[in-house]
KOLKE-380102 format. One record per atom (N, C-alpha, C): residue in one letter; x, y negated, z. Coordinates in steps of 0.05 Angstrom, whole numbers, padded with zeros to 5 digits, always signed. Example, Ala and Ser with C-alpha at 12.3 -4.5 7.8 and 13.67 -1.06 7.14 Angstrom:
BEGIN
A+00264+00114+00156A+00246+00090+00156A+00264+00066+00156S+00257+00045+00142S+00273+00021+00143S+00258-00001+00157
This chain:
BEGIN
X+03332-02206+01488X+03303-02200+01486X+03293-02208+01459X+03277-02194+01444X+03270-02193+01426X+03253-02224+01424X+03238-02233+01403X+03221-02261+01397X+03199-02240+01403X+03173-02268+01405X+03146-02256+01403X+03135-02239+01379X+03139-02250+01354X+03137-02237+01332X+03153-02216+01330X+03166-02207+01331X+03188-02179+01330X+03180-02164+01343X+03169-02173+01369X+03159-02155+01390X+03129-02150+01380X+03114-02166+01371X+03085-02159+01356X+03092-02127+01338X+03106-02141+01310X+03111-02105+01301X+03124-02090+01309X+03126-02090+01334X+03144-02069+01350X+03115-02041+01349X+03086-02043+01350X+03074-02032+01363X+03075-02010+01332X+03079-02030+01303X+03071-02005+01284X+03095-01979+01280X+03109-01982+01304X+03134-01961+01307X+03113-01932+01318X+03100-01945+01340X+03083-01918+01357X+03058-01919+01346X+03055-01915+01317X+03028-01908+01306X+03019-01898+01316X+03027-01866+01305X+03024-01839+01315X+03007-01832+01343X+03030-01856+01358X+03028-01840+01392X+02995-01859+01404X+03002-01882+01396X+02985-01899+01410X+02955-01894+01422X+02941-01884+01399X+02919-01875+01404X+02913-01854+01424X+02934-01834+01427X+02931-01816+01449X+02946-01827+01480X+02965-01847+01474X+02972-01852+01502X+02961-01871+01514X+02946-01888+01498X+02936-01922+01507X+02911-01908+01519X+02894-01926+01537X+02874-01917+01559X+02848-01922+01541X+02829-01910+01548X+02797-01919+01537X+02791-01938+01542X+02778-01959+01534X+02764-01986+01552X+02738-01974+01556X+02726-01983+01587X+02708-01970+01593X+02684-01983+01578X+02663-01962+01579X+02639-01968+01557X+02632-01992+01578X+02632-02000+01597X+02611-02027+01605X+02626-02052+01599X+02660-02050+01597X+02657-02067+01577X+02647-02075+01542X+02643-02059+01530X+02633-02070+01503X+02600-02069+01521X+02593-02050+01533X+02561-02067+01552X+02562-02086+01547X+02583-02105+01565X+02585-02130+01573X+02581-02154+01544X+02598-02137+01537X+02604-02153+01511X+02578-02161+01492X+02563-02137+01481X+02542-02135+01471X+02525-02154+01486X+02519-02155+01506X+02492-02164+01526X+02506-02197+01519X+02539-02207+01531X+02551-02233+01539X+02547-02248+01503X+02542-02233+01474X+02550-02247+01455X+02525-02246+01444X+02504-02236+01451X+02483-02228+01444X+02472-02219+01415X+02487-02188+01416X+02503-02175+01381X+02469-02159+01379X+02460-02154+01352X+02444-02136+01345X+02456-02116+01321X+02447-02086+01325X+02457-02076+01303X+02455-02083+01289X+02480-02084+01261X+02488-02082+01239X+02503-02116+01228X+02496-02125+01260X+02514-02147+01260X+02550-02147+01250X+02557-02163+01240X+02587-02162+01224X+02605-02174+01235X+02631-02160+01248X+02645-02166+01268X+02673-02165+01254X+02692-02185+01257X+02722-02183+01252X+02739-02179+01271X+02752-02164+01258X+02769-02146+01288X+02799-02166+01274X+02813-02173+01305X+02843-02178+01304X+02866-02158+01311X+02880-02146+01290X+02900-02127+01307X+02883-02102+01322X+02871-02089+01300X+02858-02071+01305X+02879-02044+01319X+02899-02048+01311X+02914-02017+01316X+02903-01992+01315X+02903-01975+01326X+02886-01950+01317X+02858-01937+01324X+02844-01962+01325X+02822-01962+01328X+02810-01956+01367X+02820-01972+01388X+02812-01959+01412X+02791-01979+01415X+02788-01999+01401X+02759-02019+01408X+02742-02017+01387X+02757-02012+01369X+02736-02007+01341X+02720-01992+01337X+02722-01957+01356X+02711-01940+01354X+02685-01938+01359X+02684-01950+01390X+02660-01947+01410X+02644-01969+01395X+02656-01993+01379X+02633-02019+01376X+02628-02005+01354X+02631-01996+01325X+02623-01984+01303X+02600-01960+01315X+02616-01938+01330X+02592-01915+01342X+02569-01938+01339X+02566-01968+01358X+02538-01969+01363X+02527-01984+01333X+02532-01985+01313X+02530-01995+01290X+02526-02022+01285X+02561-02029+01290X+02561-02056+01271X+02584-02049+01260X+02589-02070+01232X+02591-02068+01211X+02621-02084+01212X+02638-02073+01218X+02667-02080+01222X+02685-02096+01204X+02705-02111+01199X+02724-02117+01179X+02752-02118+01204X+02769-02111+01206X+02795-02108+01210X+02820-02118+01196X+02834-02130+01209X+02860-02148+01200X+02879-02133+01217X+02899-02116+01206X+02923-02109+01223X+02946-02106+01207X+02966-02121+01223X+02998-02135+01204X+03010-02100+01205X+03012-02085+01222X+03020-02058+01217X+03014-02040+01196X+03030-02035+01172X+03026-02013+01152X+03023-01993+01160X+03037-01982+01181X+03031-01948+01193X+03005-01951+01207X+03006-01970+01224X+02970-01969+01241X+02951-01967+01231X+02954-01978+01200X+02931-01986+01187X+02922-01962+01173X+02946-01944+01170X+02941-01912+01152X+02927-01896+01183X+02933-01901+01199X+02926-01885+01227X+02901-01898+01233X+02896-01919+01232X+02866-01932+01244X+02841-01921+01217X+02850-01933+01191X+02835-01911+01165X+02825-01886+01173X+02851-01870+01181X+02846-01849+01187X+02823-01838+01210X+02828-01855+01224X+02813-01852+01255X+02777-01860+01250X+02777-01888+01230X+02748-01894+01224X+02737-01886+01210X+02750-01869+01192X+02737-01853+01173X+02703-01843+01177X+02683-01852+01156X+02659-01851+01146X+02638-01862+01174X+02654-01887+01177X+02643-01919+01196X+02644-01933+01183X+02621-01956+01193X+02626-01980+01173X+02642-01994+01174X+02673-01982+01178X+02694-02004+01182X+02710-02006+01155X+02717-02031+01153X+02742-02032+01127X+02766-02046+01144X+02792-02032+01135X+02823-02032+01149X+02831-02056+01131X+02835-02076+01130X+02858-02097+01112X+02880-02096+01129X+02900-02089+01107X+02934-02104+01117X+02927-02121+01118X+02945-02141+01136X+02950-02174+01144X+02947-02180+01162X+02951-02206+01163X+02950-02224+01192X+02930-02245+01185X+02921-02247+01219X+02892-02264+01218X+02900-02283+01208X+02920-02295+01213X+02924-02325+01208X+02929-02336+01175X+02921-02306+01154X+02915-02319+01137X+02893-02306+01118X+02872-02307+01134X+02848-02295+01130X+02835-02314+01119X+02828-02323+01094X+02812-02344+01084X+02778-02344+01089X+02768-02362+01100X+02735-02367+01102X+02735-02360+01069X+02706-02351+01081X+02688-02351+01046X+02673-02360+01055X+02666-02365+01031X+02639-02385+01029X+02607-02361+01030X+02610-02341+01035X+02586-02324+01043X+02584-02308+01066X+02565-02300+01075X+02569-02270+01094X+02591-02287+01112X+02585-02302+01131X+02599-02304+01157X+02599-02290+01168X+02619-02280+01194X+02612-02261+01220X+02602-02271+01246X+02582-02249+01251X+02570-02257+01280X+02591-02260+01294X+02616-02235+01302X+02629-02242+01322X+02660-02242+01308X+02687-02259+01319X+02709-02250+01319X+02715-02237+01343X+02728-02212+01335X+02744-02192+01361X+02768-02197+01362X+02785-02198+01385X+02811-02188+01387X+02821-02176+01424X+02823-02144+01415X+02828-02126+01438X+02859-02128+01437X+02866-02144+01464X+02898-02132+01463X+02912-02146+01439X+02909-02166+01433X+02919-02174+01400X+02913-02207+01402X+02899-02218+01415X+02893-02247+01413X+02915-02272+01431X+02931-02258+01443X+02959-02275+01452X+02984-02270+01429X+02976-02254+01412X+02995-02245+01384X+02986-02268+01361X+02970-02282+01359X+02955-02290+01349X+02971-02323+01338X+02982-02329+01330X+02987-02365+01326X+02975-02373+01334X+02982-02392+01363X+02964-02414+01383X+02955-02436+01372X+02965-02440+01342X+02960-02470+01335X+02949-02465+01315X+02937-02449+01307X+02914-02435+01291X+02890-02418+01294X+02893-02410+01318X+02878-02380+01318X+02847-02392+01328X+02841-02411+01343X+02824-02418+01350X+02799-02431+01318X+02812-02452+01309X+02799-02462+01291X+02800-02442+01260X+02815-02417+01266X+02814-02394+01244X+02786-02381+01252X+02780-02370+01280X+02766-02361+01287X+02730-02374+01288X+02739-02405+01287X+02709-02417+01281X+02706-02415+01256X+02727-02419+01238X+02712-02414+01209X+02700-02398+01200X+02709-02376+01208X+02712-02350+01196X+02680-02343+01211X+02664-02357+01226X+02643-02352+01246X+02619-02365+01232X+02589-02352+01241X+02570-02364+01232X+02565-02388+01253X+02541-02406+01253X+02541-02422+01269X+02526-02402+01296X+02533-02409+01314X+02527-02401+01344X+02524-02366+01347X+02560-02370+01325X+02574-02340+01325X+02585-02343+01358X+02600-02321+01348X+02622-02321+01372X+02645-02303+01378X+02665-02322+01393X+02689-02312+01388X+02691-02286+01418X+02705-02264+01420X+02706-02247+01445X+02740-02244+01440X+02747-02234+01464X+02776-02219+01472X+02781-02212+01496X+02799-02191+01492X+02807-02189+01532X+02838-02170+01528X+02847-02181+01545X+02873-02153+01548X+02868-02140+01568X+02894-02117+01569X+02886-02094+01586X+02916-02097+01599X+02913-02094+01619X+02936-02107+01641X+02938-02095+01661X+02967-02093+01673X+02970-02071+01706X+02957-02082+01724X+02948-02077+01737X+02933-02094+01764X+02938-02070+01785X+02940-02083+01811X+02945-02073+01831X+02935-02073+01854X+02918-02054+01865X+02904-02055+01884X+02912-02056+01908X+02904-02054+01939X+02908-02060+01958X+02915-02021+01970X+02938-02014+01980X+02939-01988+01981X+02945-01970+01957X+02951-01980+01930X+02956-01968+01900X+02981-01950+01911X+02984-01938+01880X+03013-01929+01873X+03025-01940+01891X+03061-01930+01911X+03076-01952+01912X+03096-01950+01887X+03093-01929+01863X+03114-01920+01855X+03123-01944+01837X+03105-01953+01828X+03117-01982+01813X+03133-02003+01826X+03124-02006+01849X+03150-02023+01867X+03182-02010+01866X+03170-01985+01873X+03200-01971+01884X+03215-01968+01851X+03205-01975+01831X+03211-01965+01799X+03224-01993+01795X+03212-02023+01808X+03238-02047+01795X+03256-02054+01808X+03272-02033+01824X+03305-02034+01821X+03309-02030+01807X+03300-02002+01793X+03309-01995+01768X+03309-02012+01740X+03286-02019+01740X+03287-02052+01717X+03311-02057+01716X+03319-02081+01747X+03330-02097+01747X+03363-02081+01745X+03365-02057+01756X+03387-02042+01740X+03395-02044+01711X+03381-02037+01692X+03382-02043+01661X+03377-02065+01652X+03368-02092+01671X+03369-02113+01664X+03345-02127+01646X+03322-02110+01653X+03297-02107+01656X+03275-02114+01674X+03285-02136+01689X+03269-02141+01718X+03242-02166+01706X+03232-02162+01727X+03207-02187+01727X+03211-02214+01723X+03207-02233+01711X+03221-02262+01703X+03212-02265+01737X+03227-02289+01741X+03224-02303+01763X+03184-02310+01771X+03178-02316+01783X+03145-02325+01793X+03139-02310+01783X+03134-02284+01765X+03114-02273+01763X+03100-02255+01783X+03080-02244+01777X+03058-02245+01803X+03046-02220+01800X+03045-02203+01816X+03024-02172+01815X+02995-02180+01822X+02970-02180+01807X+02951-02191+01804X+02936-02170+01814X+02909-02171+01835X+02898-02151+01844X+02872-02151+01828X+02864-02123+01829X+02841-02123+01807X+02818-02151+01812X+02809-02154+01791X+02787-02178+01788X+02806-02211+01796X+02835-02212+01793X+02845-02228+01797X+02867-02238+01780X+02869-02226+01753X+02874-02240+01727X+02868-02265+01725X+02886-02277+01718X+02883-02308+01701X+02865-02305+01687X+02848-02329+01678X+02825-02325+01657X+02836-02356+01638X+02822-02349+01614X+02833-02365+01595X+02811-02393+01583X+02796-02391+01607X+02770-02413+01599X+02775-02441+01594X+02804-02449+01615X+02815-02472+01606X+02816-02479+01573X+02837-02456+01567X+02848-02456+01541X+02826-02456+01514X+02801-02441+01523X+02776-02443+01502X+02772-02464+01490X+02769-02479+01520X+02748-02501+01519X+02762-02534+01507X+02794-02534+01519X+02808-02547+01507X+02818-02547+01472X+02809-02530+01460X+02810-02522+01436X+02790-02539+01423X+02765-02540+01431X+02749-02567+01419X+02726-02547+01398X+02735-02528+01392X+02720-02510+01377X+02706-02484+01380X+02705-02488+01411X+02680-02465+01432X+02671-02468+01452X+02648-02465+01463X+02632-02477+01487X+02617-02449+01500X+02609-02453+01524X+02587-02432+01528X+02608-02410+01528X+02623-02419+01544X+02654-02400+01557X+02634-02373+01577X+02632-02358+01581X+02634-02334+01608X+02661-02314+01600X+02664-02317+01629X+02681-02289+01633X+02678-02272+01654X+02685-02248+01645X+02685-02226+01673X+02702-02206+01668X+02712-02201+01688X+02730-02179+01697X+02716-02152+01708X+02742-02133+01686X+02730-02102+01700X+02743-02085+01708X+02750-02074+01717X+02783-02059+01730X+02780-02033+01731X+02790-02012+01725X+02800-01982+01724X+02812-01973+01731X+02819-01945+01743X+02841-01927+01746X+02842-01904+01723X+02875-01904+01710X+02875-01873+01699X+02903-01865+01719X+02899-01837+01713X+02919-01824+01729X+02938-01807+01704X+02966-01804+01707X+02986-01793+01693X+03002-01781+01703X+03005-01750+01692X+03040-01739+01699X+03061-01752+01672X+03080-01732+01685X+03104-01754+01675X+03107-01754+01653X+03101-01740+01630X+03104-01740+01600X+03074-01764+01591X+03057-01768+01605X+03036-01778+01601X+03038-01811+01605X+03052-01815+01625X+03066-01837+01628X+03079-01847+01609X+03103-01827+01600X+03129-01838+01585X+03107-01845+01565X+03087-01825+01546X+03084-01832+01526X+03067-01875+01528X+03054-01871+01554X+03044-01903+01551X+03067-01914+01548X+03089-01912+01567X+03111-01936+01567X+03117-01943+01529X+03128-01918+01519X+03131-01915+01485X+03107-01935+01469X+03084-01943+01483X+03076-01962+01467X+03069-01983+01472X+03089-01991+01496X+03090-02020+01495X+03114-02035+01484X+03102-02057+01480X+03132-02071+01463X+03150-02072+01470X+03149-02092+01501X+03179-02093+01514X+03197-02066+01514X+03182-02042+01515X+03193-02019+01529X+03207-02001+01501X+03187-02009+01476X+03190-02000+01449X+03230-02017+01438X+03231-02036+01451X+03250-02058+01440X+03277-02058+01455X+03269-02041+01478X+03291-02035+01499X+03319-02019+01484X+03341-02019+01498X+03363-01999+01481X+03355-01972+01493X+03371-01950+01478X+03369-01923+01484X+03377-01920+01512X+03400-01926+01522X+03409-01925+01546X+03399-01935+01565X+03373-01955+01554X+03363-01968+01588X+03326-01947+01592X+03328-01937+01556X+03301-01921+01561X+03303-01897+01579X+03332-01883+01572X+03344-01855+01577X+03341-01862+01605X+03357-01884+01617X+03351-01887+01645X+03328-01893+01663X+03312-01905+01654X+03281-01912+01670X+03266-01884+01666X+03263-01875+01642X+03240-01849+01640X+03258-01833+01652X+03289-01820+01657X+03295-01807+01680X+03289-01806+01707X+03286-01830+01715X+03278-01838+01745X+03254-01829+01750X+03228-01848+01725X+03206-01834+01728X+03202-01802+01735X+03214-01791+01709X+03205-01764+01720X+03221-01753+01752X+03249-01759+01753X+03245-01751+01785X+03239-01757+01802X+03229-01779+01804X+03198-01790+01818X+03181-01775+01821X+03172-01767+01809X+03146-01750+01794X+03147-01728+01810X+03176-01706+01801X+03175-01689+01806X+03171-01682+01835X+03179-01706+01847X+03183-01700+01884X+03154-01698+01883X+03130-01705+01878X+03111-01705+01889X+03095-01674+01878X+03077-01668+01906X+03066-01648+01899X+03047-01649+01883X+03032-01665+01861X+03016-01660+01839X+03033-01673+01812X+03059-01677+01823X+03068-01685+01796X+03050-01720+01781X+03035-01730+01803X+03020-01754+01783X+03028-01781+01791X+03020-01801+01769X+03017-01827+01785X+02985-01845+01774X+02983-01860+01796X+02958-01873+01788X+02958-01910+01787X+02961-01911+01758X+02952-01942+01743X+02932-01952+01750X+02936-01978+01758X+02910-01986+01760X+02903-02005+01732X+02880-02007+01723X+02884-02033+01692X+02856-02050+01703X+02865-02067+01688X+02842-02088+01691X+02842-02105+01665X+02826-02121+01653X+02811-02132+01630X+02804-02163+01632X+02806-02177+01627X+02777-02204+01626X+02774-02215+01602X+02740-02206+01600X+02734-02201+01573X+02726-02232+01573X+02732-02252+01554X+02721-02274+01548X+02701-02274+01520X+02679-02289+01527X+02660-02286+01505X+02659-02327+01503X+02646-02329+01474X+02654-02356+01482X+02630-02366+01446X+02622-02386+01449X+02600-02390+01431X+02610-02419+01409X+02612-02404+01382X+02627-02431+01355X+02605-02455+01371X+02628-02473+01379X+02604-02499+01380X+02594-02508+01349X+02579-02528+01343X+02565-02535+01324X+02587-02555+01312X+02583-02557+01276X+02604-02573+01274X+02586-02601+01284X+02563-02616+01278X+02562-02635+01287X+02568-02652+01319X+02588-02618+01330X+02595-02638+01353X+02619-02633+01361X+02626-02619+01336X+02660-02608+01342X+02683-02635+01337X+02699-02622+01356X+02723-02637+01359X+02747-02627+01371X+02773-02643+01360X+02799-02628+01369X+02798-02623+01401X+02819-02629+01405X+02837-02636+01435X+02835-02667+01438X+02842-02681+01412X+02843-02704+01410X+02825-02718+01417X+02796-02705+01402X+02771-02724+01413X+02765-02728+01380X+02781-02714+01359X+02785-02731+01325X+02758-02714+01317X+02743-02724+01298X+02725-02705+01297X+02745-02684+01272X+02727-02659+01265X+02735-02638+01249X+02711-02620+01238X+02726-02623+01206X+02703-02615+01186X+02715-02578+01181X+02698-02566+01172X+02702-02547+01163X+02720-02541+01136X+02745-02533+01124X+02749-02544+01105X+02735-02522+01081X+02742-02528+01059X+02730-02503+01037X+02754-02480+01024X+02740-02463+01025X+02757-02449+01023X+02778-02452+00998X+02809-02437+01012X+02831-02443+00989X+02827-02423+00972
């Protein structure tokens, strides 16, 4: 199995595809978002791991004023491409070495799908600097969730996994919509955000079988797989597929968007309890 970082630029392989196979996030979440961080137009937002723009689009449409960090060279020519004459600007790189300036803070830091990619022993106190005071930090992933009566086809699909040697680690868990882990622990233990909410929002899209393969193609694990274990799983899918009379299957996704508020430095502090200064920029 590939490392976490290897598997991160795994995604600038499916530039191209991503944007058409990855799902919409529904508009009530950035609702949510807007209302939970309390954004006004033309407010200035930093995006983490923008990829080709599926969160960038809808928050720019409502006019704020974007900056973007994505480690992918091909995503970054595809996301350009995609924001073209928005107020967004594309930088190559990685957040984690995004220097504070000393002007023009951002209201909000973003990261869609990109904030567990992120260095754990950085990303938090990157994200307060880089923030005005009683900015704020947002994220959420987009995750299978499984309803009560769903698909069964995803059950009946991990023999097949565990055929190519692709199965579920041990304890892990099929999470029913609105029943994602939430990450408020982890905020708040950071020492550098308060005024935690979260909420969950859950979706269905539906796919035939080329519609499918193309999501599987942009996920990492599936992007990192050998030829012979892809040739075998997207075979099965499609004769799966084909037995059924509409040819479809239906995903369920689910989200939890965390919104979370830069505490103040006069009351910031580690994990430790140590106090912590802002440093100046390198």
């Amino acid at each position: 199995m590939a490392d976490d970082r290897s598997l991160a630029m795994t995604f600038d392989s499916a530039a191209e595809l991503y944007q058409q196979a990855r799902p919409d996030y529904p508009e009530q979440l950035f609702d949510d978002l807007v209302e939970m961080a309390g954004l006004t137009p033309r407010d200035r937002l930093i995006e983490i791991g923008c990829a080709t723009g599926k969160a960038t689009l809808p928050l720019a449409r409502r006019g704020f004023a974007i900056q973007c960090v994505e480690p992918g060279p091909a995503l970054v020519e595809v996301a350009r491409h995609n924001l073209a004459g928005l107020p967004v600007e594309v930088q190559h790189g990685r957040f984690e070495d995004v220097v504070p300036a000393d002007h023009e803070p951002y209201d909000l830091v973003l990261a869609a799908t990109a904030w567990h990619w992120v260095d754990p022993v950085v990303r938090y106190r990157r994200a307060w600097e880089l923030l005005r005071p009683r900015g704020h930090l947002a994220f959420w992933s987009a995750r299978h969730v499984f309803p009560d009566g769903g698909d069964p086809i995803f059950a009946e699909l991990q023999e097949v996994y565990d055929e190519i040697g692709e199965g579920l680690p041990d304890g892990a868990a099929e999470c029913r919509p609105g029943e994602l882990p939430d990450q408020r622990a982890e905020i708040e233990a950071s020492g550098f955000f308060d005024d935690v909410q979260v909420r969950h929002l859950d979706w269905e899209v539906t796919y035939d079988a080329e519609g499918y393969l193309a999501l599987l193609d942009t996920f990492s694990g599936h992007i990192a797989m050998q030829p012979w274990q892809r040739d075998r799983l997207y075979a099965e899918v499609r004769r799966r597929l084909a037995e059924r009379p509409d040819g479809l299957l239906h995903r369920g996704w689910g989200a939890v968007l965390h919104v979370a508020r830069r505490r103040e430095q006069s009351r910031l502090r580690d994990a430790t309890g140590t106090a912590l200064h802002r440093p100046r920029p390198g």
